[in-house]
matplotlib code that plots the C-alpha trace (Angstrom):
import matplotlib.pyplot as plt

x = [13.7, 11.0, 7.7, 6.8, 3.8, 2.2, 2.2, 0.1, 1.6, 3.3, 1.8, 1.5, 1.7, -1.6, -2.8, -1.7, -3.2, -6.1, -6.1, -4.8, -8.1, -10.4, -8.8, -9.4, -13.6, -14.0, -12.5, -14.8, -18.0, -17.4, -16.8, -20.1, -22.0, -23.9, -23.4, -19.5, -18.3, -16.2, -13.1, -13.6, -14.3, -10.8, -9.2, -10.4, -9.8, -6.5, -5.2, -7.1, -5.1, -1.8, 1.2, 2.5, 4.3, 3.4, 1.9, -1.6, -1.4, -4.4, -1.4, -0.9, -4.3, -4.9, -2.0, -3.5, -7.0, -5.2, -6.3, -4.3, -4.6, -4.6, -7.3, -9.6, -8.7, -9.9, -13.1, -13.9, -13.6, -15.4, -18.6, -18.4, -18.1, -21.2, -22.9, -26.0, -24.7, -20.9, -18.3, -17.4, -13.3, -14.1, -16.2, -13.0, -10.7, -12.5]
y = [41.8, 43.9, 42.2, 41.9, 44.1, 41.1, 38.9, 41.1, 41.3, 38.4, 35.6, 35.7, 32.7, 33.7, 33.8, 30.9, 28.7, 30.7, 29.4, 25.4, 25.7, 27.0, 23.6, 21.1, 22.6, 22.2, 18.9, 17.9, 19.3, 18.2, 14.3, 14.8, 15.2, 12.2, 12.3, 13.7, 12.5, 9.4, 11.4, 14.2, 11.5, 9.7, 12.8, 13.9, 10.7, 10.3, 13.5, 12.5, 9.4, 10.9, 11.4, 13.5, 16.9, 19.5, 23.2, 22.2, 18.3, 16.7, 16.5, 20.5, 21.4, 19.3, 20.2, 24.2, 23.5, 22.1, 18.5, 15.3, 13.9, 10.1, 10.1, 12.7, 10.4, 7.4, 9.0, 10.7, 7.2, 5.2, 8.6, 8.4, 4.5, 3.7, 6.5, 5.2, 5.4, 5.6, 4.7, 1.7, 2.4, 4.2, 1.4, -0.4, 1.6, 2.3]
z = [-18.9, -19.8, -21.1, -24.4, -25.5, -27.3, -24.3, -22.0, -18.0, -16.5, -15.2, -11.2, -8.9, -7.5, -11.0, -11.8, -9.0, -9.9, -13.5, -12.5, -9.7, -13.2, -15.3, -12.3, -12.4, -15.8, -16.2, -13.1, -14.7, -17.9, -16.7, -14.5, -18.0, -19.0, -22.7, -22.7, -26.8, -26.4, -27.7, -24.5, -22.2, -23.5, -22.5, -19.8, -18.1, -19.7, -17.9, -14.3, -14.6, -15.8, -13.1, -15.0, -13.4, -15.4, -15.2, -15.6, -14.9, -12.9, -10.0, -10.4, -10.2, -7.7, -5.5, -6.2, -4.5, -1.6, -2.4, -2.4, -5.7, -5.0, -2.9, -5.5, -8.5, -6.2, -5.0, -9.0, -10.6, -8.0, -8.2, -12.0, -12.5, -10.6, -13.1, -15.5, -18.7, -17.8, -20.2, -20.5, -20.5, -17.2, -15.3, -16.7, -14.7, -11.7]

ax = plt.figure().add_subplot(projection="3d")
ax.plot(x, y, z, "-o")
ax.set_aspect("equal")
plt.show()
């Protein structure tokens, strides 16, 4: 099937590891800002907690850097629940 014009080239694998290893540095540098809105921090944590298999799922992204999830979920809420001025849902979870 040849691609559609509209949709650019096809997706690669390497592309897309490329892309899921882009989501998983975001998400990290966003929840390492001290004054994320309560609404970004919901989600952000929502989808670090999530085991959920999905393209770009915490797991996925994870997986794509070569890291085991559990143990970088552990270590990311225990870093970010000892952080002054962290939310109070995260020191919650951690």
């Amino acid at each position: 099937m040849k691609p559609s014009p509209d949709c650019g080239p096809p997706w690669t694998d390497s592309g897309v590891a490329k892309l899921r290893i882009t989501v998983l540095e975001d998400a990290l540098s966003r929840l390492a800002k001290p004054r994320l809105p309560p609404n970004e921090q919901a989600e952000l944590l929502a989808w670090l907690r999530s085991d959920l298999i999905a393209p770009f799922s915490f797991l996925a992204c994870a997986a794509s850097c070569g890291l085991d999830h559990e143990a970088l979920r552990e270590g990311l809420l225990a870093v970010l629940s000892g952080q002054d001025g962290a939310p109070e849902a995260l020191r919650m979870a951690a």
